[in-house]
C-alpha positions as CSV (number, residue, x, y, z in Angstrom):
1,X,-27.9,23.1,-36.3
2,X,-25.8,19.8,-36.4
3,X,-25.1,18.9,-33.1
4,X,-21.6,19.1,-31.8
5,X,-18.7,16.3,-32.2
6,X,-16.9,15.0,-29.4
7,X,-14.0,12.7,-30.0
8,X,-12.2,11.2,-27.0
9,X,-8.3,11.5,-27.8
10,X,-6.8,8.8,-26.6
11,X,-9.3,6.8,-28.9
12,X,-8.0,8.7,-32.1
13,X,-4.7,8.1,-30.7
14,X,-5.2,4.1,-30.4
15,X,-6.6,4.1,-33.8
16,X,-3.4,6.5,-35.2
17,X,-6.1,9.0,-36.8
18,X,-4.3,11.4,-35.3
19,X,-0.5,11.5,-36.5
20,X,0.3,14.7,-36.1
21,X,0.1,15.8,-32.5
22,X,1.5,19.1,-31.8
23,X,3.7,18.9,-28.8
24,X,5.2,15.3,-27.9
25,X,6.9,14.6,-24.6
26,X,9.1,11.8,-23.9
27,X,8.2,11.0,-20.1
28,X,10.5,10.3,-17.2
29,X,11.1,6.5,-17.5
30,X,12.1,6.7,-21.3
31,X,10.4,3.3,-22.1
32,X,8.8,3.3,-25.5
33,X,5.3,4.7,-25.4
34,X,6.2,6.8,-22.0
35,X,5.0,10.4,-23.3
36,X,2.4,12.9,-23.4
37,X,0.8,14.6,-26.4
38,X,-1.4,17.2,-27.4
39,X,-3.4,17.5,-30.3
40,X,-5.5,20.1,-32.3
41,X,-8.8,18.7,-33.5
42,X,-11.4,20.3,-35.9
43,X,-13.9,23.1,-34.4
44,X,-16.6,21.2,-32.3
45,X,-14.1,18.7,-31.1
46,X,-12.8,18.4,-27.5
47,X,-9.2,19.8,-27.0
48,X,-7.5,16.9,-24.6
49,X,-4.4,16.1,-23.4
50,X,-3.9,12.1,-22.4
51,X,-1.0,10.5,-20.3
52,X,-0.4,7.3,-21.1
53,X,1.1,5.7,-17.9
54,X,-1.3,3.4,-18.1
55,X,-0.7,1.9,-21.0
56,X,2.9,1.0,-19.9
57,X,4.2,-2.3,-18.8
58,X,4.6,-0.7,-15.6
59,X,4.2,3.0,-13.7
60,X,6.8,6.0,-13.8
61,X,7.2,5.6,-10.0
62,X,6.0,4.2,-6.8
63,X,3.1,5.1,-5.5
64,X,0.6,4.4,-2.9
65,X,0.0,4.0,1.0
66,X,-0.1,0.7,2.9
67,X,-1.0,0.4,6.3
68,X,0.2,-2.1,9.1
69,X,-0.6,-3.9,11.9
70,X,2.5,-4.7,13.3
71,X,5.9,-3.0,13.6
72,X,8.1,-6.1,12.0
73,X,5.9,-5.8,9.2
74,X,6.6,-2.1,8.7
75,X,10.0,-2.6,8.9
76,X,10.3,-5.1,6.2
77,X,8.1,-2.7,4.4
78,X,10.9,-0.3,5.0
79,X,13.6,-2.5,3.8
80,X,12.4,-3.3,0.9
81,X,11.2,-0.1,-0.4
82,X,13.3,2.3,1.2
83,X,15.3,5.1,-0.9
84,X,18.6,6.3,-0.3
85,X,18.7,9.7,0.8
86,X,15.3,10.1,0.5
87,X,13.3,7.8,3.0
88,X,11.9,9.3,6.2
89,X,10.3,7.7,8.8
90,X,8.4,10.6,10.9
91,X,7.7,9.4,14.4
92,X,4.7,11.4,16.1
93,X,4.2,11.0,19.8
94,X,2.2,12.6,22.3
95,X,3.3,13.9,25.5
96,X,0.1,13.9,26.9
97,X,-1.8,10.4,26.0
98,X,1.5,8.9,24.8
99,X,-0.5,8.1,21.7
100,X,2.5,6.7,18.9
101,X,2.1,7.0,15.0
102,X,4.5,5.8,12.4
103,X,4.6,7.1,9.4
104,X,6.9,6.5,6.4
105,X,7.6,8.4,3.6
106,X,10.0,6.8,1.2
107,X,10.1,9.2,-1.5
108,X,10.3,11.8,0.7
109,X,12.3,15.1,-0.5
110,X,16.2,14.4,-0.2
111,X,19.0,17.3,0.1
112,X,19.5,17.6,-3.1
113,X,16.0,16.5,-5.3
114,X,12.5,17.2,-4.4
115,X,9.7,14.2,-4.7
116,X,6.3,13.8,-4.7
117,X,6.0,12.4,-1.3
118,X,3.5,9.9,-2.5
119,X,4.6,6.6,-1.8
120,X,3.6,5.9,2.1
121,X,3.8,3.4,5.0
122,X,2.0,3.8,8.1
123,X,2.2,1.7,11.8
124,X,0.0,2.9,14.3
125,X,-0.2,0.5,17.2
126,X,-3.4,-0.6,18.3
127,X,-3.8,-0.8,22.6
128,X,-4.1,-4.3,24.2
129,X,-7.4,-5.6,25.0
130,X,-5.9,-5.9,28.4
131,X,-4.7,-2.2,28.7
132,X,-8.6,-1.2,27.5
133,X,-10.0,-3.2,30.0
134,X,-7.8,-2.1,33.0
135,X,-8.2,1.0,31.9
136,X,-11.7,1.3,31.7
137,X,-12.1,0.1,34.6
138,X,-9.9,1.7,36.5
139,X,-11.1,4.0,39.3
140,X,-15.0,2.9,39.0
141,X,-16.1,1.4,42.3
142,X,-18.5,-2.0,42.4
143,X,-20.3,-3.8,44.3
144,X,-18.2,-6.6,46.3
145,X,-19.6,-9.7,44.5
146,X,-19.2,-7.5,41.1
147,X,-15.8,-6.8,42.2
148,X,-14.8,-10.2,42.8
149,X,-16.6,-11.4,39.6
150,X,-14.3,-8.9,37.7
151,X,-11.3,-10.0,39.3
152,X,-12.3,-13.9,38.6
153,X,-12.1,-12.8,35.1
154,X,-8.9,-10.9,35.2
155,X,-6.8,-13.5,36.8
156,X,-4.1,-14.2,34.4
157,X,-3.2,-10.5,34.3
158,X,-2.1,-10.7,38.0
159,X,1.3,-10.2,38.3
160,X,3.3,-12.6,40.9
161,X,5.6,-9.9,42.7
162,X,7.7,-9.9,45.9
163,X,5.3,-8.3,48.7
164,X,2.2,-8.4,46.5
165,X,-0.4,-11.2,46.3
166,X,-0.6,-13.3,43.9
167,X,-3.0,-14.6,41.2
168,X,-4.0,-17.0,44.1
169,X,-4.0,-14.5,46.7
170,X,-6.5,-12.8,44.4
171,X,-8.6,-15.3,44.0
172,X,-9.1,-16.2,47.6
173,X,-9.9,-12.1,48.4
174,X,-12.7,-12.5,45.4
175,X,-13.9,-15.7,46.8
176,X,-14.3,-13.8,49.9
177,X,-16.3,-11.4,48.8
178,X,-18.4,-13.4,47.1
179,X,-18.9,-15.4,50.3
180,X,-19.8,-12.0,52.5
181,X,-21.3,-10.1,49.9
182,X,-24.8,-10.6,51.5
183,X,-23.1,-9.6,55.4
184,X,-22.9,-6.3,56.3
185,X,-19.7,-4.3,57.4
186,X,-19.7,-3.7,61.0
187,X,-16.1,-2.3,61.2
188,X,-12.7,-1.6,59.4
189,X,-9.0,-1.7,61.0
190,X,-5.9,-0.4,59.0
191,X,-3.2,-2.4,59.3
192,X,0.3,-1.4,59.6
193,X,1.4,-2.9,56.2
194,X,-1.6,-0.6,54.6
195,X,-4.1,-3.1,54.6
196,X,-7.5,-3.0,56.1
197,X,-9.0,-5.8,58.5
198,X,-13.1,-5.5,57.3
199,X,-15.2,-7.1,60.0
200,X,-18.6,-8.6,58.9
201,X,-22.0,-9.6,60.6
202,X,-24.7,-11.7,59.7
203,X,-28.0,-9.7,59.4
204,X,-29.9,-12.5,61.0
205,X,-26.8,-13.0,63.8
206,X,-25.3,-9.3,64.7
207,X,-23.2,-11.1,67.4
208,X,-20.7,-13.6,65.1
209,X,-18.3,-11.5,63.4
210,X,-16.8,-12.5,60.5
211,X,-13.2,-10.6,59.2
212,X,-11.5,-10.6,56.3
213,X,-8.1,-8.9,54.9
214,X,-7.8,-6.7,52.6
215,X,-4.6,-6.0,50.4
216,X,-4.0,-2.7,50.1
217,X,-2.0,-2.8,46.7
218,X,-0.9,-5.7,43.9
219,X,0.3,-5.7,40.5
220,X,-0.8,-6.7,37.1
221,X,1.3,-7.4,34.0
222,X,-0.2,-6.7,30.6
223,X,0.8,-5.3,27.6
224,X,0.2,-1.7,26.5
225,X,0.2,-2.2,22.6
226,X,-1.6,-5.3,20.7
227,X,1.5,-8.3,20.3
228,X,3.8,-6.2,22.0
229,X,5.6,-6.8,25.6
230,X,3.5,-7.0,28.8
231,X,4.8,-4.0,31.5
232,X,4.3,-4.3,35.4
233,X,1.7,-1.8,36.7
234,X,1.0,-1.3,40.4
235,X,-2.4,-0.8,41.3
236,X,-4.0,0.6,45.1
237,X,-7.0,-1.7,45.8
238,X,-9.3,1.2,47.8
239,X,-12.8,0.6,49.6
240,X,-15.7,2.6,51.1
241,X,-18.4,1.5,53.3
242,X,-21.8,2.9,53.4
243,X,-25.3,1.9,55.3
244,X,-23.5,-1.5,55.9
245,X,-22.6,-2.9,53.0
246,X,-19.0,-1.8,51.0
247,X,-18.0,-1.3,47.1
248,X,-14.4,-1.6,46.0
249,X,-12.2,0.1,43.1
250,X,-8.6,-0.2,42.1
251,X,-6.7,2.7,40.8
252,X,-3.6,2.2,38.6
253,X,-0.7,4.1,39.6
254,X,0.6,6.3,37.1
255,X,-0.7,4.4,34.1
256,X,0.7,7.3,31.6
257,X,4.4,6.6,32.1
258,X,4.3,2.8,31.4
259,X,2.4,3.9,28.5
260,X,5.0,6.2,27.1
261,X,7.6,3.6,28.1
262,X,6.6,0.7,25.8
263,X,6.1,3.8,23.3
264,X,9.7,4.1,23.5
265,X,10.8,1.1,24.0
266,X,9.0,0.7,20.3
267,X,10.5,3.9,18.5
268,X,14.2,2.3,19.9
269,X,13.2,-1.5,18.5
270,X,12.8,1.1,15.1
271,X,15.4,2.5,15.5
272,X,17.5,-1.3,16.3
273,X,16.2,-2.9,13.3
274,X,16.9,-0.3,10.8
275,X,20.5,0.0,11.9
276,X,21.0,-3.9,11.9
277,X,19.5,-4.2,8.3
278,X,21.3,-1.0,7.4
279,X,18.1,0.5,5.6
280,X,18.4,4.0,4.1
281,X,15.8,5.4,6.4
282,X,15.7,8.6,8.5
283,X,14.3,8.5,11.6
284,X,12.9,12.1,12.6
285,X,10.4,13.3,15.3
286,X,7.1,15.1,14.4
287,X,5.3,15.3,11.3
288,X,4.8,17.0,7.6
């Protein structure tokens, strides 16, 4: 038995041994060559059907997805590409985490036409490494030299407000507690502005008592979303003192709503930019 023939089409096709194809398409774009065929071949031959997009100049359409990091870039994306009619951005945020996504769909189906919804843009903002580390560390309780080394290192995101210490207010505390982080804690006094007076002894001298302020609250100002604006976030400095010696924590105070502000404060910079550079683009909530 002769073994069977297999003949690509689009080679036959190249080298016009086929002439005769029986069905011929003219495709979308109308440029010469845009078309699909289909041909009958002898028994043992392959039966194929080849587009030949590729061999144009250019494609039918627009196609693809790119992917940014910032949202000016999107939105010159946006302005160059975007369809009348039949552009959408889709704008998906969370209520819970606040967590933003972008996603543009510029051949998205208009009133009137249906399309292939292949041609995409995405912006998903990427958080701060300021927000991650405030964040991580929020509400975990150190040792008071650890404590003071971490706020050493977190200085310029100290936030000079009207009642609050400042960055050098901050530094002095940690440089306190560097200083007494071998003492033990003898006794604590609230004060009426809702800090605490911490009174320290000497283990080798119980009778010279050292004391030291605390701040009860200050602020930091950092920015939620990578190259984006910083926000002011209060945060309640809280202690506790055990078998002598005492570890300190922050906690930020309602971190959640200055995360979904600067999430809205981006959707309206959108929502700005694509009304001053009048681009075709609707600007829906949710997804699809």
């Amino acid at each position: 038995m002769s073994p069977e023939i297999k003949i690509d089409a689009a080679e036959l096709l190249r080298n016009q041994q086929l002439p005769f194809p029986l069905t011929r398409e003219i495709g979308p774009t109308v440029q010469p060559g845009d078309e699909r065929r289909v041909f009958a071949v002898p028994d043992g031959w392959n039966l194929q059907t080849r587009d030949t997009e590729e061999l144009l100049m250019v494609p039918r359409a627009k196609r693809g997805k790119a992917t940014f990091q910032t949202l000016a870039s999107f939105v010159d994306y946006l302005e160059t590409h975007a369809e009348f009619g039949s552009t959408v951005v889709w704008v998906k945020l969370d209520p819970m985490t606040a967590a933003l996504s972008l996603r543009a769909v510029i051949d998205d189906h208009s009133r009137e036409v249906p399309h292939w919804r292949r041609h995409t843009a995405e912006y998903t903002p990427r958080h701060s490494v300021e927000w991650k580390t405030w964040s991580d560390a929020n509400g975990k309780a150190r040792a008071q030299g650890d404590f003071a080394a971490w706020i050493e290192d977190q200085l310029p995101d100290i936030a000079s407000v009207p009642g609050l210490p400042t960055g050098a207010d901050m530094l002095k505390l940690a440089t306190d507690f560097e200083i007494r982080q071998e003492m033990s804690i003898k006794s604590a006094v609230r004060l009426q502005d809702g800090g605490v007076r911490l009174n320290y002894v000497a283990d080798s001298d119980t009778g010279t008592v050292s004391q030291l302020e605390v701040f009860n609250r200050f602020a930091i100002g950092i920015p939620v979303y990578w190259g984006c604006d910083r926000y002011q976030i209060e945060a309640k400095l809280r202690y506790r003192a055990k078998e002598g010696k005492v570890v300190f924590w922050f906690e930020l105070v309602r971190p959640h709503r200055i995360a979904e502000a600067a999430a809205n404060d981006l959707i309206d910079q959108l929502d700005k930019l694509v009304s001053e550079r009048n681009i075709p683009a609707r600007i829906l909530f949710g997804e699809m």
